[in-house]
C-alpha positions as CSV (number, residue, x, y, z in Angstrom):
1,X,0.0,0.0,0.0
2,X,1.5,2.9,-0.7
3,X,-0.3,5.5,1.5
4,X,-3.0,5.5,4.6
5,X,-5.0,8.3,5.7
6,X,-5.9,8.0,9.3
7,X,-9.4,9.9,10.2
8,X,-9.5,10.2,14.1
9,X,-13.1,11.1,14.9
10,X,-15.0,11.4,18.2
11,X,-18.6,12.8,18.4
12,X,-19.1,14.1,15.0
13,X,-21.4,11.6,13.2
14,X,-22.4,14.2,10.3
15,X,-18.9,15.0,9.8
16,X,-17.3,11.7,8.8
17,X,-18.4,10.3,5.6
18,X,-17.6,13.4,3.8
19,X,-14.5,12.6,4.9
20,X,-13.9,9.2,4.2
21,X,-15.5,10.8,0.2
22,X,-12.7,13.0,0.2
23,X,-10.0,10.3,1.3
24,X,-11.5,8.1,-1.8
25,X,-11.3,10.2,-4.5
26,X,-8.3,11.2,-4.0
27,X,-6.5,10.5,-8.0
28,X,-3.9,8.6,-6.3
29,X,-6.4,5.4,-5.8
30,X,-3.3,2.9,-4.1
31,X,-4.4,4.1,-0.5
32,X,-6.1,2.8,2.8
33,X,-8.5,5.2,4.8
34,X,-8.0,4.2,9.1
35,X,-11.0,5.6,10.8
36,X,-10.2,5.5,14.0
37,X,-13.4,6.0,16.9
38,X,-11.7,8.1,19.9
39,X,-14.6,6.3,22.6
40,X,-17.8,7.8,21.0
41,X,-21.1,7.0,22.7
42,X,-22.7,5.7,19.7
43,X,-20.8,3.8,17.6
44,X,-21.6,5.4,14.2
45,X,-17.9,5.3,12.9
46,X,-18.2,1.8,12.4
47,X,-21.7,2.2,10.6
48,X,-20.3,4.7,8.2
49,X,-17.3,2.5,7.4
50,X,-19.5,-0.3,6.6
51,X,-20.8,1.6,3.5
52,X,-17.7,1.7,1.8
53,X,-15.2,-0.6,0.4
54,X,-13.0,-3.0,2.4
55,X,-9.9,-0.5,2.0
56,X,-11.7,1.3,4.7
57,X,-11.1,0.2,7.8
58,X,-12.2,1.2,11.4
59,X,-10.5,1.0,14.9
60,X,-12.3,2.0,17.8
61,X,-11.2,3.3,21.1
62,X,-13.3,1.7,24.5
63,X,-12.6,5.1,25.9
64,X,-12.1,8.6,24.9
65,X,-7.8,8.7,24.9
66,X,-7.6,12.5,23.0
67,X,-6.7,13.0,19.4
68,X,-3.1,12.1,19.6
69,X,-4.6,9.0,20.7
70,X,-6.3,8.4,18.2
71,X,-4.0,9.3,15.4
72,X,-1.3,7.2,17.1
73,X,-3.2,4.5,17.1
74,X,-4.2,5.3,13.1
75,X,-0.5,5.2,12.8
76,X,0.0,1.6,14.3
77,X,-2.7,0.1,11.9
78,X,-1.3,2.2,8.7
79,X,0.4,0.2,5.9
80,X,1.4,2.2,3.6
81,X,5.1,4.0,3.0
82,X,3.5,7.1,3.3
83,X,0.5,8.4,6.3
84,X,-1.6,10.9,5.5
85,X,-3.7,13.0,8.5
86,X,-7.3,14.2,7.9
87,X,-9.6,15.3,10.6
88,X,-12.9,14.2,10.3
89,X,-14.5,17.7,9.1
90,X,-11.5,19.0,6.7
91,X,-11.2,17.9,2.9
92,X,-9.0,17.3,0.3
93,X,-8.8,18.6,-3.2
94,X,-8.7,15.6,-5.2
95,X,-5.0,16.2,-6.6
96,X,-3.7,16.6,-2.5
97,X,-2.0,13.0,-2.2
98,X,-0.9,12.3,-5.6
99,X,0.9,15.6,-5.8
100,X,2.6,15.3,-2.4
101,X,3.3,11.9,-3.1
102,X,5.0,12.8,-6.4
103,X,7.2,15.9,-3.9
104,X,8.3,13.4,-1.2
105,X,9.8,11.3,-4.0
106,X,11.6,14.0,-5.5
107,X,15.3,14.2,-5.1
108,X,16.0,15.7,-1.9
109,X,13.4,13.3,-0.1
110,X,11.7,15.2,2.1
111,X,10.1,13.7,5.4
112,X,7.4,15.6,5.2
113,X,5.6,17.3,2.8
114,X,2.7,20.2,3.3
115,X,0.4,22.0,1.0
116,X,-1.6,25.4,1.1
117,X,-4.8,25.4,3.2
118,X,-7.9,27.4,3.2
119,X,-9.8,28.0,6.2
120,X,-13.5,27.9,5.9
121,X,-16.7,28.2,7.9
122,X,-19.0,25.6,8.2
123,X,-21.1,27.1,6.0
124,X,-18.3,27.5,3.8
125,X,-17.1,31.2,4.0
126,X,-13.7,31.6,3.3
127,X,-12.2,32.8,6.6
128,X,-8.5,32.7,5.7
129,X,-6.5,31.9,2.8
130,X,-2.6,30.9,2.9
131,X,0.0,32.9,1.0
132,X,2.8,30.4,1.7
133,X,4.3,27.2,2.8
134,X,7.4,26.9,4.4
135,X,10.3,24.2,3.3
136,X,13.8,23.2,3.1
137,X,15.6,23.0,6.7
138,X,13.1,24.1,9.3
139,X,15.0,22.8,12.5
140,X,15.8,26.2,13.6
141,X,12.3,28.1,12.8
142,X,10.4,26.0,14.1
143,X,11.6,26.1,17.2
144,X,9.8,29.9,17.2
145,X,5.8,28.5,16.4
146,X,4.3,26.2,14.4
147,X,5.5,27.3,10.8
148,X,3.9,23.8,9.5
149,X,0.1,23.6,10.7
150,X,-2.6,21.4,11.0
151,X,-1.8,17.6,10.4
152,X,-4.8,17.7,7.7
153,X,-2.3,19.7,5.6
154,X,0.8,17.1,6.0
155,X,2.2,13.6,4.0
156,X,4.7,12.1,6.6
157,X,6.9,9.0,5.7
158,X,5.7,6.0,7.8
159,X,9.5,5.3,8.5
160,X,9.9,9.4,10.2
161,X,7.2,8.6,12.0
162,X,8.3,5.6,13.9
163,X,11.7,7.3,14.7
164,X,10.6,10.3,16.2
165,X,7.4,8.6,17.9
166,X,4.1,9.4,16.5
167,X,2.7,12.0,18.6
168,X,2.8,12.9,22.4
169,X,-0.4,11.6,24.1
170,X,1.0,13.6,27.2
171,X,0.3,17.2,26.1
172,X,-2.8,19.1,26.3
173,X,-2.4,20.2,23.0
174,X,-0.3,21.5,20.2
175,X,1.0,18.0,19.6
176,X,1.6,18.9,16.1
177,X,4.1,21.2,16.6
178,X,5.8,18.5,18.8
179,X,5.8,16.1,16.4
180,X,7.4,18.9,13.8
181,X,9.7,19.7,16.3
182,X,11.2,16.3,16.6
183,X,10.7,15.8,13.2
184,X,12.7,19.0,11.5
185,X,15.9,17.8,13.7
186,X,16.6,14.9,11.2
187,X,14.5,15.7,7.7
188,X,14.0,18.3,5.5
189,X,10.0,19.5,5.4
190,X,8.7,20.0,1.3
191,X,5.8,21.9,0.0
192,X,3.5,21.8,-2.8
193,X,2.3,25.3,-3.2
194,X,-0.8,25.4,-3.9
195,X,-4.3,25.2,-2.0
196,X,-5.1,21.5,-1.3
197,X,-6.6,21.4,2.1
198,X,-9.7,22.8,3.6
199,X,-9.9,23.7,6.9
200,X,-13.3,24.0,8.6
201,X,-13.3,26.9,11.5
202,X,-15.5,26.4,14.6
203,X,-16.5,28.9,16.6
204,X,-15.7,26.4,19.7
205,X,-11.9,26.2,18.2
206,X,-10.7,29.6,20.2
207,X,-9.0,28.9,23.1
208,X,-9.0,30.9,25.9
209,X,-5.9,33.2,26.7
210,X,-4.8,31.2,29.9
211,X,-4.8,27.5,27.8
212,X,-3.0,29.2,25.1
213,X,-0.4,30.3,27.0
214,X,-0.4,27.4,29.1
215,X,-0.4,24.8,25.9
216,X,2.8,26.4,24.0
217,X,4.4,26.7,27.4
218,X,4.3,23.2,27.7
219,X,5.7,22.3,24.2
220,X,8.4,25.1,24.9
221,X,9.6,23.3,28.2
222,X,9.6,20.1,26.6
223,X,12.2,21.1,24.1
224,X,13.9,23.8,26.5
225,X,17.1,22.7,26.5
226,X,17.5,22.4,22.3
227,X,15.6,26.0,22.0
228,X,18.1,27.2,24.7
229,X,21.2,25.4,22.7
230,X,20.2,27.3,19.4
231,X,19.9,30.5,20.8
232,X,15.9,30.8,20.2
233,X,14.6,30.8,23.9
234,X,13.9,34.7,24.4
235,X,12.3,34.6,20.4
236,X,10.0,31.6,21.7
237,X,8.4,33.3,24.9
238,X,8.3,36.2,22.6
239,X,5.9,34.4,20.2
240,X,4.1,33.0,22.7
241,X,3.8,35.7,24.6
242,X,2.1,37.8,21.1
243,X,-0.2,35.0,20.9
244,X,-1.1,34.9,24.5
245,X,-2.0,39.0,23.6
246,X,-3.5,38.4,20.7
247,X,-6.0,35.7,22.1
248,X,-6.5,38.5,25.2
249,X,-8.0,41.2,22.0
250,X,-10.2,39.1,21.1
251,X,-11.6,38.4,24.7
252,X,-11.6,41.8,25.2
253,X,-9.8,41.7,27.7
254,X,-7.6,44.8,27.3
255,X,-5.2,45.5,30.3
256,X,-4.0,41.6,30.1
257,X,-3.6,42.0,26.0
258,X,-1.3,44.8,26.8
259,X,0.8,43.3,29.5
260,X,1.2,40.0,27.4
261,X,2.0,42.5,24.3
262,X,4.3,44.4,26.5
263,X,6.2,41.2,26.9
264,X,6.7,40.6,23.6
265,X,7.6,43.8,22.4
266,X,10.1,43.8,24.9
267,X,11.9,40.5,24.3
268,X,11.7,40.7,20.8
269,X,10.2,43.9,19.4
270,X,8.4,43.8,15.3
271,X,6.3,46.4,13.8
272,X,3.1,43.9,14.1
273,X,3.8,43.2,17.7
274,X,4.2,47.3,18.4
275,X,1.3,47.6,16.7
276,X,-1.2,45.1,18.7
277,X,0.1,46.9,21.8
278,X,-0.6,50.2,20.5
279,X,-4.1,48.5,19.8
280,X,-4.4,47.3,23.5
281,X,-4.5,51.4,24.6
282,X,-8.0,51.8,22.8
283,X,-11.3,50.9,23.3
284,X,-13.0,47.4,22.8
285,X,-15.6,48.6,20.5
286,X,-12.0,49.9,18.0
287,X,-10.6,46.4,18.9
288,X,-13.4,44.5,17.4
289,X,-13.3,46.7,14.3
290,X,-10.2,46.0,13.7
291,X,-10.2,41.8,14.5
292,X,-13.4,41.9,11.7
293,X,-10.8,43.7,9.1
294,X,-8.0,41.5,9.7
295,X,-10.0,38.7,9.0
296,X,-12.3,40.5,5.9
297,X,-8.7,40.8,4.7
298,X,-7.2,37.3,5.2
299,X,-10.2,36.2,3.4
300,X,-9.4,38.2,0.5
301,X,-8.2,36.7,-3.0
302,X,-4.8,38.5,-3.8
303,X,-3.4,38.5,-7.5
304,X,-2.3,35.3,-7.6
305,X,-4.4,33.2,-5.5
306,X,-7.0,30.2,-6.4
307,X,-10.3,30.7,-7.1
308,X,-11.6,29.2,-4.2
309,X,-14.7,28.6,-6.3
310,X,-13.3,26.5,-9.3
311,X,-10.9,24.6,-6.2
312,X,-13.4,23.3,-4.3
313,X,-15.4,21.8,-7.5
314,X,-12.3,19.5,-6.7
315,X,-13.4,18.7,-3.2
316,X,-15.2,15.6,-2.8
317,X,-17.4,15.7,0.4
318,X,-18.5,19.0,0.2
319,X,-22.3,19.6,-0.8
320,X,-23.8,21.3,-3.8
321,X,-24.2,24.5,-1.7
322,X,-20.4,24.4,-1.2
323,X,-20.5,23.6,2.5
324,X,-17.7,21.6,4.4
């Protein structure tokens, strides 16, 4: 087999079969889908796999174990030379897995590959739309943040996988970055520019100020002592310190967005970090204004981006109205 896509899935019976749709039409057909049920009550996983052929599999959980869980366990029943990630309410254009497949096998071999993603609302509104993918040697940047993204986004050789670990069941969250961490210390990460993965944004997916600080704080002390050996520590708390603020905006919450933005500014000071703390001294009412503009703009089609329309014509899973 040449690649699996492990679905983890808990809770979400109306989301899964699109998924599974997207897995199977991918144009590269030599590939497994491993749905993998993280405890649900009812076990609907298993009734949704039962519709489609026997190259779909499902595994299911006695107990919910997290989504690290229940993409490590994925993992352990994946065949294929290559694992693909796909939460159970993103898609795939159809092209995502036979293009990356066709980058990871270029010559410099990446371990990884990514793609482009669009974030979308469930109603499909375009939220956000990617400029860029990062490659080459990302040992040292991504040390800072999370320069790769969502796992939905990523093709990960099966062997990488098994020598860095699969992912840490022990953090809260932000396992991906982890996992990127560990992995961008022995392979090169690839890209294939263009927009392949859609993202669906739910209002429940904002995390509070104090678990955002307190989630990259524990990927940061896990790998303290290679950040502090490369010279990035002060950088790190500085980026986490500009998220921590940033989340504290959009709460509201203005006196702890500027002390976190003070923070940042003063470890590491940027023109975008200067300018969320110059947006901390206003008024809530200017602070929403301006959250609603930065994502009116992100959401915005530049010169040279996809037509989100013609993309997702690409995108099996999604209904006729164009919804995730």
């Amino acid at each position: 087999m040449r690649v699996s896509v492990v679905i983890p899935t808990y809770e979400r019976p109306g989301f899964l079969e699109g998924a599974v749709r997207t897995a199977l039409a991918q144009t590269c057909d030599d590939l497994e889908v491993v749905v993998v049920d993280d405890g649900s009550e009812r076990a609907y996983a298993r009734e949704v796999v039962a519709t489609f052929p026997d190259r779909v599999s499902c595994v299911e959980h006695d107990e919910n174990r997290g989504l690290s869980a229940a993409r490590n366990t994925g993992i352990e029943r994946a065949s294929g030379e290559y694992v693909a990630f796909l939460d159970d309410d993103d898609r795939w254009h159809e092209t995502k897995i036979e293009r990356q497949v066709e980058r990871i096998e270029a010559d410099d071999r990446p371990g990884l590959v990514t793609c482009l993603s669009v974030s979308v609302s469930p109603e499909g509104e375009v939220i956000h739309v990617e400029r860029d993918a990062p490659d080459g040697d990302l040992a040292e940047p991504i040390l800072r943040k999370n320069l790769i993204g969502s796992p939905s986004r990523v093709l990960v050789r099966a062997s990488v996988l098994e020598d860095v670990g699969g992912f840490d069941e022990d953090l809260p969250t932000k396992q991906d970055w982890d996992l990127y961490i560990r992995l961008c210390q022995r392979r090169r990460v690839g890209a294939v520019r263009d927009h392949l993965c859609f993202r669906t944004a739910h209002e429940s997916m904002s995390s509070s100020p104090t678990a955002v600080t307190r989630d990259y704080r524990a990927v940061l002390e896990k790998h303290e002592d290679l950040i502090r050996e490369r010279g990035y520590w002060t950088s790190a708390k500085a980026a986490i310190a500009e998220r921590a603020g940033r989340a504290y905006l959009e709460y509201g919450e203005l006196r702890n967005a500027r002390n976190a933005l003070q923070a940042s500014v003063s470890a590491e000071p940027t023109k975008r970090r200067a300018g969320l703390l110059a947006l901390s001294y206003t008024h809530s009412a200017v602070v929403r204004s301006a959250v609603a503009a930065t994502r009116y703009l992100r959401s915005k089609r530049g010169p040279d981006a996809f037509e989100y329309g013609e993309r997702l014509d690409g995108v099996a899973g999604a209904s006729p109205d164009r919804r995730i």
